[in-house]
C-alpha positions as CSV (number, residue, x, y, z in Angstrom):
1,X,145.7,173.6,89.8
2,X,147.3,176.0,87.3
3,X,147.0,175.5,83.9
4,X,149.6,176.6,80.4
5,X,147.6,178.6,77.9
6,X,149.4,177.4,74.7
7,X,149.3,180.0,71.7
8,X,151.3,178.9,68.3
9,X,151.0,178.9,64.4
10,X,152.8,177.3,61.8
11,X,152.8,177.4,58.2
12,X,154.2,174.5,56.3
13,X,152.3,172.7,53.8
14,X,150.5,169.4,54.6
15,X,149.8,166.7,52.2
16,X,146.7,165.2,54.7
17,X,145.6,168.0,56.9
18,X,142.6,165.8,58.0
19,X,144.2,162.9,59.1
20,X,146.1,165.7,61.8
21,X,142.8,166.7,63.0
22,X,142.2,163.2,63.8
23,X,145.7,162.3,64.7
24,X,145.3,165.3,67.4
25,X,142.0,164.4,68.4
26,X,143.3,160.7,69.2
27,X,146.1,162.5,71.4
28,X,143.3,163.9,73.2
29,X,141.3,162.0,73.4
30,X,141.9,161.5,77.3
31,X,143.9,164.3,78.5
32,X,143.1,167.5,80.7
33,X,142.8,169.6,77.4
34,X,140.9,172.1,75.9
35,X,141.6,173.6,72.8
36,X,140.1,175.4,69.2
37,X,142.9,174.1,66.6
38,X,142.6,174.9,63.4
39,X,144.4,172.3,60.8
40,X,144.3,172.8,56.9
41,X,146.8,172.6,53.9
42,X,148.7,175.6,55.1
43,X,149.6,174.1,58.4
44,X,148.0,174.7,61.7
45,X,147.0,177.5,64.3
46,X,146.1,176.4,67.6
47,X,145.3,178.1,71.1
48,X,144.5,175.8,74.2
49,X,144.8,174.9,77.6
50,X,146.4,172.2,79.2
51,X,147.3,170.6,82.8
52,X,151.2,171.4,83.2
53,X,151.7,167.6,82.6
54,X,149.6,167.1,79.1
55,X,150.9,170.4,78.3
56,X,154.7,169.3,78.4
57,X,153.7,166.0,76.3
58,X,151.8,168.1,73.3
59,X,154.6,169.6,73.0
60,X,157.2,167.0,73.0
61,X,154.7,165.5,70.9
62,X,154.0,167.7,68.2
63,X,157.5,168.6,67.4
64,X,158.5,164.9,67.5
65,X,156.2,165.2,64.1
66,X,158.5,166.6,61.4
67,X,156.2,169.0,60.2
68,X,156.0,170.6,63.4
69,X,159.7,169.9,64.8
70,X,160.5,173.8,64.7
71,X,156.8,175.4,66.2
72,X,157.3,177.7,68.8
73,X,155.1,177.9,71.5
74,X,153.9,180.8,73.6
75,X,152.8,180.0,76.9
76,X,151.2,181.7,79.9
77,X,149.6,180.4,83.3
78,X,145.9,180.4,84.1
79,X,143.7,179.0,87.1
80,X,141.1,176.8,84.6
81,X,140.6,176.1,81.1
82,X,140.0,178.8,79.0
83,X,138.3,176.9,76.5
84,X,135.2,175.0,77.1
85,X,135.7,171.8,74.9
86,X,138.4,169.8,72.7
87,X,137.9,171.2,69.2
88,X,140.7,170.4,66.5
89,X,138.8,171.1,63.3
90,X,140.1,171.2,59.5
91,X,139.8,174.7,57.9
92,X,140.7,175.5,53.9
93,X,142.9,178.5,55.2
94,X,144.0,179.6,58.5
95,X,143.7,183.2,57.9
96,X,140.3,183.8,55.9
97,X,141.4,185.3,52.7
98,X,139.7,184.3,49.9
99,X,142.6,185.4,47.3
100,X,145.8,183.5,46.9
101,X,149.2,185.0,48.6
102,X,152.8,184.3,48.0
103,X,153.9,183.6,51.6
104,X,157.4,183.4,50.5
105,X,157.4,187.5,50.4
106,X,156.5,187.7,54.1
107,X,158.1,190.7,55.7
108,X,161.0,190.5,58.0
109,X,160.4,189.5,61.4
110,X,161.7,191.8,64.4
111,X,162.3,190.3,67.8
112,X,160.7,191.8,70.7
113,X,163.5,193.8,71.6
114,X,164.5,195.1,68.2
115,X,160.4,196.0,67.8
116,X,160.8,198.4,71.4
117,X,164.3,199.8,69.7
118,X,162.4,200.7,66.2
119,X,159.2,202.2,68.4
120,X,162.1,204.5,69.8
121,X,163.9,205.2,67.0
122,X,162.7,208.9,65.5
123,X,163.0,207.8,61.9
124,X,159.7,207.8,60.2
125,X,157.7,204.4,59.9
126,X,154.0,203.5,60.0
127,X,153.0,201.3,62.4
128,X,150.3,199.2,61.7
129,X,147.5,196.8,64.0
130,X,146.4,194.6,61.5
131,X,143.9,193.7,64.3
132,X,139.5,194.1,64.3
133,X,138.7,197.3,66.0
134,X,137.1,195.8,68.9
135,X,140.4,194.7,69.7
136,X,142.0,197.9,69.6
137,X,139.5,199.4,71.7
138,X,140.7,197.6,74.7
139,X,144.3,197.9,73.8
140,X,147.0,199.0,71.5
141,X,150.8,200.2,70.9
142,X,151.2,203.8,71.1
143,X,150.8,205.8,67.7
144,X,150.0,202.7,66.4
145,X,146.9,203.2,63.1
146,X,144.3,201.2,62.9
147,X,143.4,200.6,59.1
148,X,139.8,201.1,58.4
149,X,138.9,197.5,57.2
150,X,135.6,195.3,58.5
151,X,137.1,192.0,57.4
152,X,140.5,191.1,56.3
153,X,139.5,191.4,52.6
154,X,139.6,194.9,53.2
155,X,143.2,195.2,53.2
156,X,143.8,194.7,49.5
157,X,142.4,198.2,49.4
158,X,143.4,200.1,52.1
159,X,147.1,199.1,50.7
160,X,146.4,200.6,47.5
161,X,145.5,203.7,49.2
162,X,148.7,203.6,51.3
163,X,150.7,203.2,48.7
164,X,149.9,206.6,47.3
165,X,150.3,208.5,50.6
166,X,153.8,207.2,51.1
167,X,157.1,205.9,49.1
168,X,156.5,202.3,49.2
169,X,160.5,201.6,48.6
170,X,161.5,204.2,51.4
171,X,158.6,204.1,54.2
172,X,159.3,201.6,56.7
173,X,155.9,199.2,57.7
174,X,156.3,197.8,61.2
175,X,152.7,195.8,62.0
176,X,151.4,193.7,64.5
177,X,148.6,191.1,65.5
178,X,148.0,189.1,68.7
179,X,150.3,186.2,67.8
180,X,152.1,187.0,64.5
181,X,149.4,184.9,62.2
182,X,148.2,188.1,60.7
183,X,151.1,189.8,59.7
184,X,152.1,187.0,57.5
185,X,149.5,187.2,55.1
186,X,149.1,191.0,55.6
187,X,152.9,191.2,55.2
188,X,153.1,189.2,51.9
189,X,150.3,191.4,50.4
190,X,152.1,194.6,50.9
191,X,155.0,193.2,49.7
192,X,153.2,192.4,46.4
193,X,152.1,195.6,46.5
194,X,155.7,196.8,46.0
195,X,156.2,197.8,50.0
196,X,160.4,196.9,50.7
197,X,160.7,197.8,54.6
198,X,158.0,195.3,55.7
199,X,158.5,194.1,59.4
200,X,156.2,192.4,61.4
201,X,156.9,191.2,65.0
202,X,157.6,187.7,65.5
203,X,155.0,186.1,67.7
204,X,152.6,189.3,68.1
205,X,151.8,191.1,70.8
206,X,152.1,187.9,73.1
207,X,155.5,187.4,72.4
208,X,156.1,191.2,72.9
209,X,154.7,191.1,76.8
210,X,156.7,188.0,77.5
211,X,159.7,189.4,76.2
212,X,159.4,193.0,76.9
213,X,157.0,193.9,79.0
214,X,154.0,196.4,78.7
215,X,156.6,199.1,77.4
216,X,154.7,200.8,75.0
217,X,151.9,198.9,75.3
218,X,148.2,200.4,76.1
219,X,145.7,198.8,77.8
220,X,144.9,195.4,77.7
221,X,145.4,192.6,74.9
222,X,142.0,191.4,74.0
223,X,142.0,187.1,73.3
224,X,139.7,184.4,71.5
225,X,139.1,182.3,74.6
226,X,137.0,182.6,77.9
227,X,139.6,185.6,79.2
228,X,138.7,188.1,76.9
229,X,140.9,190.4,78.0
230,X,144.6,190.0,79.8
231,X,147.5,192.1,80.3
232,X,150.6,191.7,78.1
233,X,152.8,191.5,81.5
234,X,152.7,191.8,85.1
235,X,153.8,195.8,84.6
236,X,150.6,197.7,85.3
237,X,149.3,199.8,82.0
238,X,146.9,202.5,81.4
239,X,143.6,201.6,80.6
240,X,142.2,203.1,77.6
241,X,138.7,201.5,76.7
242,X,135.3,203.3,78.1
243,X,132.5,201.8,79.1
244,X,129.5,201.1,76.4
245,X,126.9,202.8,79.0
246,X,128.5,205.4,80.7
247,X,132.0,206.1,79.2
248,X,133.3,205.5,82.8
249,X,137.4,203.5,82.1
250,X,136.5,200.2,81.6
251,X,138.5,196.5,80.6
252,X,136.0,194.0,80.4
253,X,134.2,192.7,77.3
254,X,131.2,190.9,77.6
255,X,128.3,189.4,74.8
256,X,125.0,190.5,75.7
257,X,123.0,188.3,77.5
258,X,120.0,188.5,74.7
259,X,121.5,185.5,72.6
260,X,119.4,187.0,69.5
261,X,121.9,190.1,69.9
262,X,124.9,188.5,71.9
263,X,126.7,191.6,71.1
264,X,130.4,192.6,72.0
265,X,130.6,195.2,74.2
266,X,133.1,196.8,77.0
267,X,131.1,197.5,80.4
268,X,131.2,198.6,84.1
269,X,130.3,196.4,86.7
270,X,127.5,199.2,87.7
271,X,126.2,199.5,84.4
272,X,126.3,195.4,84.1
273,X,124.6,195.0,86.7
274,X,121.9,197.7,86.2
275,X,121.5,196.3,82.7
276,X,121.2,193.1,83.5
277,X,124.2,192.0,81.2
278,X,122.4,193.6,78.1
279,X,124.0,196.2,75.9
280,X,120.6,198.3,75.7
281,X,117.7,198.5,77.6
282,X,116.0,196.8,75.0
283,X,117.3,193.8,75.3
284,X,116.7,193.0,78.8
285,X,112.4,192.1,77.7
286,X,113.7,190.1,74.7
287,X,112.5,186.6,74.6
288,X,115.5,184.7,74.6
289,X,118.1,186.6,77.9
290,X,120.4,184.3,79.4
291,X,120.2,184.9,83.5
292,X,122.8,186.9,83.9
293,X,125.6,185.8,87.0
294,X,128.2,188.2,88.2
295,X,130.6,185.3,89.6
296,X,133.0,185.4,87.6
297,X,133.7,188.5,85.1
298,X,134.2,187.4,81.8
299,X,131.7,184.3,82.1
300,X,128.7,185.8,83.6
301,X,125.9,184.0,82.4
302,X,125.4,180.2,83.1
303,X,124.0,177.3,80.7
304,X,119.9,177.1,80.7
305,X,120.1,173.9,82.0
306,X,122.6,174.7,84.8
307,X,120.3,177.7,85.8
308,X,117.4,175.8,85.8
309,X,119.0,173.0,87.5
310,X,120.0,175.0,90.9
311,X,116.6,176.8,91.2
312,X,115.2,173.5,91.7
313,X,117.6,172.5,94.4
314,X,116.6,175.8,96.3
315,X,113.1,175.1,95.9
């Protein structure tokens, strides 16, 4: 049975964020849902996966709430959950910043198709990923920059520096995330930062592939759930990203099977295999190494208790 991955964000401010998280979790409560929602003051950002019935009634119901009446949701088919619980959690602020932004100086938002008409126009812009680098790596817009920040509080400075490289009032900013969360906080900050031609497309790179296609695109579109990695559209793209072992082309991310490393990395099926899921050789004699299973290619190590649980049926 195929199942609607559900992607959406909206700010608007809510007087008891809590009672939502239990409010959804009461909707839940019996449906074929899986989901990581995120519910605070701000509003709400929520990715999850539903059967194409419960699907259809969070949606009806959520914008039957008047706080939510105008969401917009982003949806794409999948063949199982990609999620492997209900969680619907509060959080202080759906982006982690830890300094207060005026939200009402967000930058403009481009629709898909005006975003591909700016990408071709020859005036000069910067174009931004406001992404983490290990989503780059697997995928990006062409001539896009990847600022040089490890967390998002990063970006305070790496504006500061950009505003002395180019005319804030006469460069053009076009930026990006996955869904179009990002960009409205990084978007209000360089508008602070006295930035004018700030514009940011509406409903990220998701919105992009449904609307547009993989013109442009690069690679693959890295995502917080069990996929890890999809295309942007059924167009085929380049791939970009190299293996962590060999530097063979390579899409697939993977966490190490040591769960005291459980670090990120792209690999081959060869060099998975050989490595037993590990990113070094290291890891494979560490104490704690999940066994590694090569059915299916983003989830390739089962529970200890699952494992455990079938050796003793084939003994």
């Amino acid at each position: 049975m195929p199942y609607y991955v559900l992607a959406y964000y909206h700010f608007t401010p809510l007087e008891n964020p809590r009672e939502e998280v239990i409010s959804h979790q009461k909707f839940f409560k019996d449906r074929d849902v899986s989901s990581r929602i995120y519910i605070s003051e701000q509003g709400i950002n929520g990715q999850m996966s539903a059967s194409d019935q419960d699907a259809e009634a969070y949606m009806n119901w959520l914008h039957a709430k008047p706080d939510f009446a105008t969401v917009e949701f982003k949806l794409h088919t999948h063949h199982e959950h990609v999620f492997p619980r209900k969680s619907v959690k509060y959080r202080k602020n759906l982006v982690a910043y830890d300094k207060a932004v005026n939200l009402n100086l967000r930058g403009e938002h481009v629709s898909p198709k005006k975003w591909r008409e700016m990408l071709e126009d020859q005036e000069h812009k910067i174009l931004i990923d406001v992404r983490n680098d290990y989503e780059w790596k697997v995928g990006h817009f062409e001539n896009a920059e990847l600022p040089p920040c490890e967390t998002f509080r990063d970006f305070d400075g790496y504006s500061d520096n950009l505003k002395e490289q180019v005319d804030p009032k006469k460069t053009p900013v076009m930026m990006y995330c996955t869904g179009g969360i990002r960009c409205e906080l990084y978007s209000s900050i360089l508008k602070e930062k006295g930035f004018e031609k700030v514009y940011q497309l509406h409903g990220g790179v998701i919105n992009y592939g449904l609307q547009e296609g993989s013109s442009h695109w690069k690679g693959k579109l890295f995502v917080f759930d069990d996929r890890m990695t999809v295309p942007i559209s059924e167009a085929e793209s380049e791939v970009i990203a190299k293996c962590h072992h060999c530097g063979v082309s390579a899409e697939s991310y993977y966490n190490c099977a040591n769960m005291d490393c459980n670090h990120l990395f792209i690999c081959c099926s060869d060099c998975l295999l050989e490595l037993a899921g590990c990113c070094k050789e290291a890891c494979k004699d560490a104490p704690r190494v999940r066994p590694y299973h090569d059915q299916n290619p983003h989830k390739p190590f089962r529970k200890w208790h699952n494992y455990f649980t079938e050796k003793k049926k084939e003994a």
